[in-house]
KOLGU-285478 format. One record per residue (C-alpha): chain; y, z, x; residue number from 1. Coordinates in nm, 3 decimals. Layout:
<atoms>
{"A",{Y,Z,X},NUM}
...
</atoms>
This chain:
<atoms>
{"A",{0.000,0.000,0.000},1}
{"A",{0.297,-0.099,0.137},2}
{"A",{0.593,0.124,0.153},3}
{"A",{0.969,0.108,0.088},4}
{"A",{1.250,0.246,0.265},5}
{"A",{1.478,0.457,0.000},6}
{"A",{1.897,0.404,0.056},7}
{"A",{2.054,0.770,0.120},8}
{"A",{2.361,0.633,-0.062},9}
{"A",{2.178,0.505,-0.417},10}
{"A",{1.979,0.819,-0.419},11}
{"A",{2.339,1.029,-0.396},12}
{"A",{2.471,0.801,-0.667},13}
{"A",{2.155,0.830,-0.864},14}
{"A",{2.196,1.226,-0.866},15}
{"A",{2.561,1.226,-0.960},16}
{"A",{2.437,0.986,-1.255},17}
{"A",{2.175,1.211,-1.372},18}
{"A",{2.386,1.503,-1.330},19}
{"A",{2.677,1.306,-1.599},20}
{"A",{2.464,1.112,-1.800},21}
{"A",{2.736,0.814,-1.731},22}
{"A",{2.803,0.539,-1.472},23}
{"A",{3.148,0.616,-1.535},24}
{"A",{3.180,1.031,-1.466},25}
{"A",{2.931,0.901,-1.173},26}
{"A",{3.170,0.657,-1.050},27}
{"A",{3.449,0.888,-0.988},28}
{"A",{3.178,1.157,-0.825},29}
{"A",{3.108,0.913,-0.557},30}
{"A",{3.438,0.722,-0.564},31}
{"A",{3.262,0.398,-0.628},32}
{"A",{3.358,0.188,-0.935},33}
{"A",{3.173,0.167,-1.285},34}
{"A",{3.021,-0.199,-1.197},35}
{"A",{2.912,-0.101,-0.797},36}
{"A",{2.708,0.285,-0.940},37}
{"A",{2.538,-0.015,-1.203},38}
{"A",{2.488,-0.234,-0.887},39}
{"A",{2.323,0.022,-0.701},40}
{"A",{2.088,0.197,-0.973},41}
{"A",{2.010,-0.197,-1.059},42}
{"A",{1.892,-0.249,-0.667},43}
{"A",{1.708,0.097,-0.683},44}
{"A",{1.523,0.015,-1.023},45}
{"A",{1.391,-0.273,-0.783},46}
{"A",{1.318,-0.087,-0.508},47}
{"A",{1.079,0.181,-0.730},48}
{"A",{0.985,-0.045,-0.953},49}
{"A",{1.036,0.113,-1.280},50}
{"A",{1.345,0.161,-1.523},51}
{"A",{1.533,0.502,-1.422},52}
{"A",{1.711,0.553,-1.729},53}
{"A",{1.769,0.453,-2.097},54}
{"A",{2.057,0.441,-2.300},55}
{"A",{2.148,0.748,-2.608},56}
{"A",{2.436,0.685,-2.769},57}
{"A",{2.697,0.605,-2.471},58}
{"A",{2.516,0.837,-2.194},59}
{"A",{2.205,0.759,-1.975},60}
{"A",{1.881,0.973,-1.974},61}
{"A",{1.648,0.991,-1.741},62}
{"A",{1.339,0.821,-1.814},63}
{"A",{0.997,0.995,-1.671},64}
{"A",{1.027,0.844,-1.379},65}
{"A",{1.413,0.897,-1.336},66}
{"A",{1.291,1.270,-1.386},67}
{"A",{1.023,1.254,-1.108},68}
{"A",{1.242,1.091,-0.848},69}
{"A",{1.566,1.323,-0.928},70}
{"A",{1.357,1.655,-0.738},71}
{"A",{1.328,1.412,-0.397},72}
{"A",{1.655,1.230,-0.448},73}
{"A",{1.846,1.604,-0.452},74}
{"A",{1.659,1.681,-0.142},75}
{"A",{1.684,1.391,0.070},76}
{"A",{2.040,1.377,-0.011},77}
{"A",{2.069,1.756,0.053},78}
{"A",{1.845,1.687,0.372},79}
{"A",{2.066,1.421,0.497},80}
{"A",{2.365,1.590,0.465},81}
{"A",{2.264,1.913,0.644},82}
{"A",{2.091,1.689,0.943},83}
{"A",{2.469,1.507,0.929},84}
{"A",{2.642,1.841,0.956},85}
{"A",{2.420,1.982,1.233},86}
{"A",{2.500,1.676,1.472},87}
{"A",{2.842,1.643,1.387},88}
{"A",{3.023,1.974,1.321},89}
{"A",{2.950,2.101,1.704},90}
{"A",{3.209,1.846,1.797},91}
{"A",{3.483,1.926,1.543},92}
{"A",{3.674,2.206,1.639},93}
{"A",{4.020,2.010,1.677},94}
{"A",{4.225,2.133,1.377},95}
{"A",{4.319,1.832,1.156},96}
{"A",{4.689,1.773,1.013},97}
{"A",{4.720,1.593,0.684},98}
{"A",{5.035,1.551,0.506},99}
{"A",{5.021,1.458,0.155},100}
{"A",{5.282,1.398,-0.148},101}
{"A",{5.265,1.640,-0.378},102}
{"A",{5.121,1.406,-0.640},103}
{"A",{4.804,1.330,-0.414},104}
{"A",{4.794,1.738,-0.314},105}
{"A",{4.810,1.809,-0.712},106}
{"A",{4.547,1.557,-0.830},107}
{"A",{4.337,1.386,-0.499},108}
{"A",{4.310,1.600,-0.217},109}
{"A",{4.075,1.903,-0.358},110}
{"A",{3.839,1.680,-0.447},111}
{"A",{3.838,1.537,-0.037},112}
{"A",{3.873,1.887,0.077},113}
{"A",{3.599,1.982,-0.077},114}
{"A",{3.388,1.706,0.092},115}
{"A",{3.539,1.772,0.436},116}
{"A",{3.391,2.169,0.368},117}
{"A",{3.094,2.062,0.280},118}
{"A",{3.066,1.842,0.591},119}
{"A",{3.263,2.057,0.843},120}
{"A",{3.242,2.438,0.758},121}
{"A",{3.417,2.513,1.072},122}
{"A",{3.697,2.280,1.068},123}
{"A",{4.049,2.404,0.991},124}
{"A",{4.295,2.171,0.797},125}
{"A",{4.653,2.231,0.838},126}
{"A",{4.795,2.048,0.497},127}
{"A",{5.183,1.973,0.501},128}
{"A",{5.342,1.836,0.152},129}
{"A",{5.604,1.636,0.159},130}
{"A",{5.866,1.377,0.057},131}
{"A",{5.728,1.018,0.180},132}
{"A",{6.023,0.936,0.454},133}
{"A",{5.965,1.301,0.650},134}
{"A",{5.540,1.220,0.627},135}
{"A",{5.601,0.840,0.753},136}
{"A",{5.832,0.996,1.058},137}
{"A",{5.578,1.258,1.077},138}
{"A",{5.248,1.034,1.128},139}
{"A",{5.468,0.829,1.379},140}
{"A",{5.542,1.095,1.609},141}
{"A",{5.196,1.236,1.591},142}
{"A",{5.307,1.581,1.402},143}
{"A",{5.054,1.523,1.159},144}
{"A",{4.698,1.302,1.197},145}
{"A",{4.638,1.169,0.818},146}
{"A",{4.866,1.095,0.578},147}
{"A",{4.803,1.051,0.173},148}
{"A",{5.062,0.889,-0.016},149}
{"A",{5.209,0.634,-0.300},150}
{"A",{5.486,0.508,-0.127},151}
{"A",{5.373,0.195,0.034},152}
{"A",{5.366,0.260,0.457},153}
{"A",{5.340,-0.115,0.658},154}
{"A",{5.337,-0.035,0.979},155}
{"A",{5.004,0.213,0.980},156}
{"A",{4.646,0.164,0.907},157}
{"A",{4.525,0.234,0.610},158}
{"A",{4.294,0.252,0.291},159}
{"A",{4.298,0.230,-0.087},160}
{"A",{4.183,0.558,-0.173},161}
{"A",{4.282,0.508,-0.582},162}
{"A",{4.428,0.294,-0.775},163}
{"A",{4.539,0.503,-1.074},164}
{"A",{4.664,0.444,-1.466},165}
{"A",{5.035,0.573,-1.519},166}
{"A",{5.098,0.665,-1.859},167}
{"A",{5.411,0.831,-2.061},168}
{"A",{5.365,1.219,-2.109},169}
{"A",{5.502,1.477,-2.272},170}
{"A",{5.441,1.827,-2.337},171}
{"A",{5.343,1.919,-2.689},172}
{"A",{5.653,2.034,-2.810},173}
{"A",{5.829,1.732,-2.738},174}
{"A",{5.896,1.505,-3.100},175}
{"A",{6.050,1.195,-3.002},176}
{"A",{6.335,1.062,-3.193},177}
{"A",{6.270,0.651,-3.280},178}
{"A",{6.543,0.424,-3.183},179}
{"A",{6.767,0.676,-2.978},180}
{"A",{6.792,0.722,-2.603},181}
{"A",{6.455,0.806,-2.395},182}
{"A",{6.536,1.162,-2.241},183}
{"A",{6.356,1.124,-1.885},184}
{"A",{6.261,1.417,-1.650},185}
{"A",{6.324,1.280,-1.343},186}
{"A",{6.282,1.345,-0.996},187}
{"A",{6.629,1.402,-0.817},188}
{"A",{6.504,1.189,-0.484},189}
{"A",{6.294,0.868,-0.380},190}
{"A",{6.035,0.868,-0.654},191}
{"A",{5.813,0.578,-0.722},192}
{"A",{5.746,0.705,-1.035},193}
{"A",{6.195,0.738,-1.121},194}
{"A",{6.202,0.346,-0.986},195}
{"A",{5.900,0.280,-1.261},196}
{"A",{6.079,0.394,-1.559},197}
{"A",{6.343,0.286,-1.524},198}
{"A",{6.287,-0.049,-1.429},199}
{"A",{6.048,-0.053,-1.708},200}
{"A",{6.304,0.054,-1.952},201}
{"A",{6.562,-0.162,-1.852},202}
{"A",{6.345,-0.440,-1.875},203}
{"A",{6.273,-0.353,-2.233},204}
{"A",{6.622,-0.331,-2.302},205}
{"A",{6.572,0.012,-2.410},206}
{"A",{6.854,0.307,-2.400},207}
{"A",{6.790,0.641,-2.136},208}
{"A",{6.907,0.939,-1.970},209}
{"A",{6.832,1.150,-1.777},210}
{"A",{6.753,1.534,-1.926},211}
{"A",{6.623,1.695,-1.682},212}
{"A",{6.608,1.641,-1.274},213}
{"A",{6.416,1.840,-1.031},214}
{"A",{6.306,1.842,-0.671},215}
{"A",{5.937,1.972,-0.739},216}
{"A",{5.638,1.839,-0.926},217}
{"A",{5.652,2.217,-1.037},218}
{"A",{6.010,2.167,-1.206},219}
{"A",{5.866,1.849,-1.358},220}
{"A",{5.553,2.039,-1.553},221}
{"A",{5.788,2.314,-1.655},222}
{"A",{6.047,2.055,-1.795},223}
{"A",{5.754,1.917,-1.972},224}
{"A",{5.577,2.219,-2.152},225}
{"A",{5.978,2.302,-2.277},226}
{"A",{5.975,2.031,-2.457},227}
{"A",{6.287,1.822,-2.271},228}
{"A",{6.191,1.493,-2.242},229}
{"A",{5.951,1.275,-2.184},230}
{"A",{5.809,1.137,-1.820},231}
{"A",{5.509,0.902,-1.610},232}
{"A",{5.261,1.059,-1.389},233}
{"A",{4.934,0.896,-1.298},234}
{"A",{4.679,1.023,-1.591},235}
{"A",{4.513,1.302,-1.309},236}
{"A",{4.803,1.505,-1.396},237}
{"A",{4.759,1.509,-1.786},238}
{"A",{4.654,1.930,-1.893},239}
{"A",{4.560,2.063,-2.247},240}
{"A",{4.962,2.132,-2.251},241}
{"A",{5.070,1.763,-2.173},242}
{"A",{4.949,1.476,-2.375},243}
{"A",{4.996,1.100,-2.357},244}
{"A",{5.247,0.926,-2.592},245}
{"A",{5.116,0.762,-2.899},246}
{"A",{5.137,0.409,-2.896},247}
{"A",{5.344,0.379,-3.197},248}
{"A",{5.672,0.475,-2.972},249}
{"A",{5.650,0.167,-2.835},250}
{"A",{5.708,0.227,-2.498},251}
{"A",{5.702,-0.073,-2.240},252}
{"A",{5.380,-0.044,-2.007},253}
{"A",{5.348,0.116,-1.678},254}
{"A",{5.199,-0.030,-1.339},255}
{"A",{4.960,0.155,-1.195},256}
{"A",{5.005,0.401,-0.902},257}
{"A",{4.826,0.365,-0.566},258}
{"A",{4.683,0.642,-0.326},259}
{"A",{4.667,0.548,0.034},260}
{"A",{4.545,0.735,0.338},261}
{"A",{4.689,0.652,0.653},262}
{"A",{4.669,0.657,1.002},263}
{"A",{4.765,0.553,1.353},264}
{"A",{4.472,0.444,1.548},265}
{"A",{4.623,0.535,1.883},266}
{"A",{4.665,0.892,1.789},267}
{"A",{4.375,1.029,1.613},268}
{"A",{4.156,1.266,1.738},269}
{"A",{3.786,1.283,1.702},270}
{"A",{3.787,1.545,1.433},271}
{"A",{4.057,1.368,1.219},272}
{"A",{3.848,1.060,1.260},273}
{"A",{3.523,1.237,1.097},274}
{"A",{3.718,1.358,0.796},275}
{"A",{3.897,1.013,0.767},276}
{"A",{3.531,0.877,0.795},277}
{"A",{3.458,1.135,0.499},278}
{"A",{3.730,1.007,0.276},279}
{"A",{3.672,0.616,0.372},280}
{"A",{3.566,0.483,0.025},281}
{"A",{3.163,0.464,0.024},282}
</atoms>
């Protein structure tokens, strides 16, 4: 009987299926999209030969198989991961700088912190928030090693990270008044997000003001839960206390928001070269 070789990487995606009962939750687990997790549990169903799962309703279920394999999946991946760790984390003991704008720090980075834990126990991470022209000055003169942001930075290396939907939100005791001016909480420097809405609205010929301005992401959630006005943030930042608009104002539409890590490739150490390794899309 001849035997297969089983990919590390489908068996991780096939867990974090199992474990959501969707391609989709899954696809955000291993930051793949919806159509490469269906890819990959396609080429695995080959590889085993047998269907994994079946369809209820809009989730995926295990089939009998599916059930069998998910024991050795968890520990190969588990397996692969500590054997990873054991050869790599000797190595990292350089701490690793990564400045981030607050909107990547508020809705991105725990999720690649948590990774770099899992991978590097002992590392330390020194994380620096910041407005996007002190983190570009910042990469360039080495004060920090990684750098997450929106605001689009040309002369580093880099990676999409996430491309993200921006929608209109407001808190939930905000009632918007039809046909009269679009209160905006802005913020009071170089946003991508200001620039948005307002281009947006003034291509829609549509009246503003601003109602509220702040210098924190903090100001701009407290704005919103008072009921003040009305603003666009990628939909990571949406709580039980802010919703999305309802259609019916009739608000133009949004471009989406990009996260980028970046880097300079004749300044980064070894250790901020693992953890940029752990965030590289997979």
């Amino acid at each position: 009987m001849s035997v297969r070789n089983l990919d590390i990487g489908q068996l991780r995606t096939f867990v974090a299926v199992a474990e959501r009962e969707s391609f989709t939750n899954a696809a955000e687990k291993v930051f793949r999209t919806q159509a490469a997790v269906s890819q990959q549990m396609h080429k695995l169903e080959e590889v085993v030969g047998c269907a994994l799962f079946e369809r209820v309703g809009r989730n995926k279920r295990l089939t009998t198989e599916g059930m069998r394999l998910l024991e050795y999946a968890r520990r190969m991946v588990t397996l692969n991961d500590e054997a990873y760790r054991v050869i790599t984390t000797q190595e990292s003991r350089q701490s690793v700088k990564i400045g981030a704008c607050a909107d990547a720090v508020d809705t991105l980075l725990p999720t690649y912190l948590e990774i770099c834990a899992e991978n590097f126990p002992n590392l330390s991470i020194d994380i620096k928030v910041a407005q996007s022209r002190w983190l570009g000055a910042a990469l360039r003169k080495g004060d920090i090693d990684l750098m997450l942001d929106i605001v689009p930075h040309a002369d580093f290396e880099h990676l999409l990270l996430r491309t993200s939907p921006v929608a209109w939100i407001a808190g939930l005791r905000y009632r918007h008044q039809a046909g009269s001016s679009v209160p905006l909480i802005l913020m009071d420097n170089a946003c991508p997000f200001r620039d948005s809405m307002v281009q947006a609205l003034t291509d829609a010929d549509m009246a503003w003001h601003s109602a509220f301005q702040t210098s924190t992401l903090a100001g701009i959630r407290a704005a919103l839960r008072a009921g003040l006005g009305i603003t666009a943030r990628t939909v990571e930042m949406l709580a039980p206390d802010v919703r999305v608009l309802d259609t019916q104002v009739h608000l133009p539409a949004l471009p989406a928001m990009q996260f980028h890590l970046y880097w300079r490739n004749d300044a980064i150490n070894e250790s901020a070269a693992k953890v940029l390794h752990l965030m590289a899309p997979r």
